[in-house]
Rosetta silent file (secondary structure, phi, psi, omega in degrees, C-alpha in Angstrom):
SEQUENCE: XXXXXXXXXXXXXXXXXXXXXXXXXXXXXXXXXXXXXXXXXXXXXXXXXXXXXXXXXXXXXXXXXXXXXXXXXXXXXXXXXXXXXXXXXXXXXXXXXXXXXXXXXXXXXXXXXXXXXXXXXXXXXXXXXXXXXXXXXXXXXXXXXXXXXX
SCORE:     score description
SCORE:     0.000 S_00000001
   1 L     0.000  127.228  172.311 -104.695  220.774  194.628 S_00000001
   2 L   -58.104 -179.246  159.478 -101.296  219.762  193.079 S_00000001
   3 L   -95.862  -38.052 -179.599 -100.105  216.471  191.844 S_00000001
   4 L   -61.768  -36.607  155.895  -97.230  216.378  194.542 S_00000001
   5 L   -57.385  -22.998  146.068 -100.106  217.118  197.036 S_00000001
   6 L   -73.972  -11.576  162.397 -102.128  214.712  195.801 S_00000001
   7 L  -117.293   15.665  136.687  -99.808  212.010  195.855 S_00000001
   8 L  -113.858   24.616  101.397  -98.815  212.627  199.120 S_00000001
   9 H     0.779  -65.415 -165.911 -102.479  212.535  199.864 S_00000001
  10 H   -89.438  -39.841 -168.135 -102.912  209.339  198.399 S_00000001
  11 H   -37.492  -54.422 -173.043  -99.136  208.254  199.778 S_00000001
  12 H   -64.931  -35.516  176.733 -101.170  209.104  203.480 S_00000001
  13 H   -55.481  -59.861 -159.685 -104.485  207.441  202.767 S_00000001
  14 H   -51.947  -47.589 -139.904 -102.335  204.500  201.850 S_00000001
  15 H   -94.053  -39.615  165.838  -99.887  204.148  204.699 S_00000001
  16 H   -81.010    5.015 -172.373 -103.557  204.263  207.269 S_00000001
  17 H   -86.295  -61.170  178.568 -105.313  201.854  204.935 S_00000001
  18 H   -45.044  -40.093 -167.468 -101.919  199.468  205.521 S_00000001
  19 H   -81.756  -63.755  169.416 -102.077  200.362  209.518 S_00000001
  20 H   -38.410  -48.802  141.948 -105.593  199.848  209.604 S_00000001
  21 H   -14.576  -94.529  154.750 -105.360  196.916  207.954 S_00000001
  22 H   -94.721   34.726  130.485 -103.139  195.277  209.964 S_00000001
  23 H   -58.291  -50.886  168.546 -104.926  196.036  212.851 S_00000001
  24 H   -89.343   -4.649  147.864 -107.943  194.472  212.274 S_00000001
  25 H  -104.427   -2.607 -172.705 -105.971  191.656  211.447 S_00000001
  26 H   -93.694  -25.823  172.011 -104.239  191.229  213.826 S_00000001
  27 H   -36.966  -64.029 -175.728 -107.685  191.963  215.958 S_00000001
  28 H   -50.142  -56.756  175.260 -109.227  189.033  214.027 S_00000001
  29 H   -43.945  -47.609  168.619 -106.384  186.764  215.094 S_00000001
  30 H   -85.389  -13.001  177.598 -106.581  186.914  218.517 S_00000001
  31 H   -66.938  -55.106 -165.905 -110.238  186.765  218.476 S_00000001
  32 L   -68.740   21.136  174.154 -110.091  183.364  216.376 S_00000001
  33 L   -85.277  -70.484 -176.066 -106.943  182.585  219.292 S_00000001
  34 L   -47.355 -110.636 -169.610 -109.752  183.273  222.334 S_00000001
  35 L   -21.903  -26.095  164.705 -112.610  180.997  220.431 S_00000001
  36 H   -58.569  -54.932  166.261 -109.880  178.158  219.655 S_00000001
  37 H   -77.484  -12.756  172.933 -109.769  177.985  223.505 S_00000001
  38 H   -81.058  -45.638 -172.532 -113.342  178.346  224.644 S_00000001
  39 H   -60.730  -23.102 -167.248 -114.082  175.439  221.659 S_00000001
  40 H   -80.322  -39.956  174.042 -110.865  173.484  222.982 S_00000001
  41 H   -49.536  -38.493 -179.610 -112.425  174.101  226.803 S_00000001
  42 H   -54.879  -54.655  179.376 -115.512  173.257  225.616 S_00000001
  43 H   -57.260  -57.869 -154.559 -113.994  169.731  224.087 S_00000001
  44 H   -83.915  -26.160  151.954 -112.355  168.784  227.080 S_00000001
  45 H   -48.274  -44.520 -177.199 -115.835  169.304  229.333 S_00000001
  46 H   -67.637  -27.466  163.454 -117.396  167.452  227.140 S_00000001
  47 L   -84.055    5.553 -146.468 -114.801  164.372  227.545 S_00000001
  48 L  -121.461  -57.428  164.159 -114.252  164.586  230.998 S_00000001
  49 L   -29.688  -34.824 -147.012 -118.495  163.574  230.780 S_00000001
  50 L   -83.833  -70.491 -156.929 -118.174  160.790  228.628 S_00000001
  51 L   -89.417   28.981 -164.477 -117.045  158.228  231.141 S_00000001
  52 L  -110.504  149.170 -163.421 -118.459  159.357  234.435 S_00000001
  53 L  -119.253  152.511  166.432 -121.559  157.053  234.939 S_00000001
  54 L    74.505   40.217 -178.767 -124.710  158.365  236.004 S_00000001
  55 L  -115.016  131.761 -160.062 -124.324  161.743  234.879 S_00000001
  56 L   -40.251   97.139  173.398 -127.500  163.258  233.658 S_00000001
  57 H   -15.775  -79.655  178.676 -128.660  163.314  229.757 S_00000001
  58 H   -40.478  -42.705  173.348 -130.054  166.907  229.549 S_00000001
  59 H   -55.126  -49.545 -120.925 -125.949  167.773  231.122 S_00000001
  60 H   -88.490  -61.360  177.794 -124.350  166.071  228.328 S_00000001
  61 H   -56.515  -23.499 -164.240 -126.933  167.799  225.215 S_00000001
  62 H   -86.439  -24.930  171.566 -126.458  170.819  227.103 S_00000001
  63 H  -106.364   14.021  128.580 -122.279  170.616  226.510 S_00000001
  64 H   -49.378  -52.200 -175.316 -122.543  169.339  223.233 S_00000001
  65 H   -40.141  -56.842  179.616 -124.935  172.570  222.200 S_00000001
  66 H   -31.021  -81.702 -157.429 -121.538  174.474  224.161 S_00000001
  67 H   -48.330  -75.658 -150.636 -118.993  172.492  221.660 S_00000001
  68 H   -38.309  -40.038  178.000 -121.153  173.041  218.736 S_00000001
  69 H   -48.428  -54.265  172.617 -121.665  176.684  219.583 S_00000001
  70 H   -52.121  -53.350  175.148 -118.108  177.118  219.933 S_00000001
  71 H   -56.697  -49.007 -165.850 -116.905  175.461  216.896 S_00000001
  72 H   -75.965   23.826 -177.674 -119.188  177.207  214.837 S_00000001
  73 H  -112.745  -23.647 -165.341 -117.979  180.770  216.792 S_00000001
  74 H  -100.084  -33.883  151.405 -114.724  179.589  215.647 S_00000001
  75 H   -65.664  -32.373  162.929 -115.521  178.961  212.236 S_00000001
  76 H   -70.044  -29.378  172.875 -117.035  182.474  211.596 S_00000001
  77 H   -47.474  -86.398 -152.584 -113.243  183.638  213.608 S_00000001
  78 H   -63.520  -40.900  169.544 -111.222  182.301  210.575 S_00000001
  79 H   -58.730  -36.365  171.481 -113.338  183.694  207.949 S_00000001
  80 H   -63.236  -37.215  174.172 -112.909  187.099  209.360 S_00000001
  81 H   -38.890  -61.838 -173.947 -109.251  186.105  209.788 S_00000001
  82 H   -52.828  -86.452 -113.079 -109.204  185.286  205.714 S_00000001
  83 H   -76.164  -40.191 -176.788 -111.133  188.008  204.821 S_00000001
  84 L   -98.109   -2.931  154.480 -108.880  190.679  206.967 S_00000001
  85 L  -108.809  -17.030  153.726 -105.882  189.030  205.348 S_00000001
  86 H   -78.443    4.313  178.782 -107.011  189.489  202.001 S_00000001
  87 H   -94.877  -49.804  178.903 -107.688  193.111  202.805 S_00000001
  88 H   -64.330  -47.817  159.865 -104.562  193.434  203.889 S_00000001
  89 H   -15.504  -75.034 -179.373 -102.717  191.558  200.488 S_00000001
  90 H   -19.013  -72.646 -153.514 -104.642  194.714  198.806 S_00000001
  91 H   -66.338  -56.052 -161.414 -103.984  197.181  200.616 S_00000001
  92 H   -48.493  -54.516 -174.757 -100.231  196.089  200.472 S_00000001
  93 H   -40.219  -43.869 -142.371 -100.634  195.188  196.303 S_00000001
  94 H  -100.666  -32.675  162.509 -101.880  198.993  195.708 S_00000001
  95 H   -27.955  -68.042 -174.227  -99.535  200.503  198.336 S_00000001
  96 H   -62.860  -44.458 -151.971  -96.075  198.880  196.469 S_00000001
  97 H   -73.213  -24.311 -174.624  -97.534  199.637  193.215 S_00000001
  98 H   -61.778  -63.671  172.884  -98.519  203.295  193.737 S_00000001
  99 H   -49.680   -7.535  171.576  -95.044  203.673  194.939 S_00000001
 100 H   -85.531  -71.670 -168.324  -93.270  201.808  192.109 S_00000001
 101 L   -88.778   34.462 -164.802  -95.484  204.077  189.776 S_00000001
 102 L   -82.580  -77.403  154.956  -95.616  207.243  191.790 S_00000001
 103 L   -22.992  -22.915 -177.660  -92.113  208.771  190.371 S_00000001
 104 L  -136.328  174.781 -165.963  -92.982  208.549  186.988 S_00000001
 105 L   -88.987   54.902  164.382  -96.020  209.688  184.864 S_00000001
 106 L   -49.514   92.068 -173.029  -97.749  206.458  185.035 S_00000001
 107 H   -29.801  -32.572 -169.276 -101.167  206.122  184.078 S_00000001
 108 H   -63.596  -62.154  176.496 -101.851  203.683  186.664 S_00000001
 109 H   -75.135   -3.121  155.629 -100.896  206.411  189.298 S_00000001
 110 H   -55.171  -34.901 -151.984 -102.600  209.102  187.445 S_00000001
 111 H   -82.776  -58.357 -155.542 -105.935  206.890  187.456 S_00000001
 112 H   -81.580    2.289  176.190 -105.593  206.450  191.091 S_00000001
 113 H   -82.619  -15.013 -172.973 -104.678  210.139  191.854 S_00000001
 114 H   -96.814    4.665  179.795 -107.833  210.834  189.777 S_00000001
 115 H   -74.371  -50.443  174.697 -109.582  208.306  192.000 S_00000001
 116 H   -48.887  -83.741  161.751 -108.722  209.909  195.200 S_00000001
 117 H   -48.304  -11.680  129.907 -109.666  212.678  194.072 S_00000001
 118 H   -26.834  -85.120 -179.983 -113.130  211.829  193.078 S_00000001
 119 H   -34.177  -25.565 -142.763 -113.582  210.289  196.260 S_00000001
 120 H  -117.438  -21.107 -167.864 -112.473  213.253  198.213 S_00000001
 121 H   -91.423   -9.879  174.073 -114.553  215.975  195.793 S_00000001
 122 H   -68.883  -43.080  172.957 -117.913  213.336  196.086 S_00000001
 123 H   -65.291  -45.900  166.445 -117.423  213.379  199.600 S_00000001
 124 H   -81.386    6.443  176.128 -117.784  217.082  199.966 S_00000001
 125 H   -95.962  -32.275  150.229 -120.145  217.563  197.346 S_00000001
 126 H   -59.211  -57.023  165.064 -122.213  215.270  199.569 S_00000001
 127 H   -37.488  -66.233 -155.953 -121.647  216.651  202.612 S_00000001
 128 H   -81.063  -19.963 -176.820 -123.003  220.374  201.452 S_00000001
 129 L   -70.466  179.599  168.345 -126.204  219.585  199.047 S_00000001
 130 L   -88.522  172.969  171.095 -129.593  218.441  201.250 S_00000001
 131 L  -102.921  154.004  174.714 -130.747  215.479  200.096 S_00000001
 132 L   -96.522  130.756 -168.554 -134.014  215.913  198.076 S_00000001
 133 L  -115.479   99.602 -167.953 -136.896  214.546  199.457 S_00000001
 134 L   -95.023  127.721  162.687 -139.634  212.584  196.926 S_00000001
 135 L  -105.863  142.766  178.718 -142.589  210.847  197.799 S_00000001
 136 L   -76.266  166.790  178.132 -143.665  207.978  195.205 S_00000001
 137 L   -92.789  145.032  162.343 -147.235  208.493  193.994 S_00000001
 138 L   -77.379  144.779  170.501 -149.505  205.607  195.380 S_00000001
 139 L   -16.068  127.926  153.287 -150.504  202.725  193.556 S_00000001
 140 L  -111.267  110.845  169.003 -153.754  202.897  192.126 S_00000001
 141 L   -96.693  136.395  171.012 -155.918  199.567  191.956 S_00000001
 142 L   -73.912  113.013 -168.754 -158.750  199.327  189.883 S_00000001
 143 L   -48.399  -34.769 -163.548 -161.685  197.408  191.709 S_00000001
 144 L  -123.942    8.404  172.885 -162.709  195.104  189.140 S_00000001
 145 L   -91.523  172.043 -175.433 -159.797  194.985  187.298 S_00000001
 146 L  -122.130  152.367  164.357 -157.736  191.339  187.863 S_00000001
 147 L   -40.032  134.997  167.230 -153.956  190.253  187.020 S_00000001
 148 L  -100.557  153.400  171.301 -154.409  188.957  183.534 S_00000001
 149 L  -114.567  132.457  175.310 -152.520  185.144  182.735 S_00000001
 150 L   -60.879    0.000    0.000 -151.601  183.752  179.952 S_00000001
């Protein structure tokens, strides 16, 4: 494998890591959009309750559980949000810089051309061995011996 084929290799990896990327962030986003509105729906059932007299106890815990549920479906939403926009930052950081050091004989993009390539000869060196299959020996306890303590 060359280095111009390897670093438009890595050029390709990058450019789906970036699509992928912001896919699944943009994924994340409308999910924590939908859960913003079941928790707002949620809100507004629950207030619509508060001043109607004679409405049942057991209703009222049962659309609180609802808000709570929601909010906390909405709080797990945003963390995936962060979490799928710091993925993306990455992906972006390592994109521009391989192409800022791509042109020239840059260690940085040597190290990641030699990364790739790792990655790509690990993967098929995986693929073709078997896996090796070991059984541990069993324990052996001694009847009468005991844990000693200090």
């Amino acid at each position: 494998m060359s280095a111009s084929a390897s670093a438009g290799t890595v050029r390709a990896d990058l450019t789906d890591a970036l699509t992928a990327s912001r896919t699944a962030r943009e994924a994340a986003e409308r999910e924590l959009r939908r859960s913003v509105a079941a928790r707002t729906r949620a809100g507004e059932a629950l207030e619509r309750t508060a001043q109607r007299r004679g409405l049942d106890e057991d209703e009222r815990a049962r659309l609180r559980a609802e808000y709570a549920a929601a909010d906390r479906v909405v709080g797990e939403r945003r963390a995936a949000v962060e979490k799928a926009r710091e993925f993306e930052r990455a992906a972006t950081i390592v994109a521009r810089a391989f192409e800022a050091e791509a042109s020239s004989a840059s260690p940085l993009a040597a190290a990641l051309l030699e990364l790739v390539g790792s990655k790509n000869g690990a993967a098929s060196r995986t693929r073709s061995a078997a896996p090796a299959v070991r059984r541990a020996a069993p324990a052996v306890r001694l009847r009468g011996a005991r844990p000693r303590t200090a």
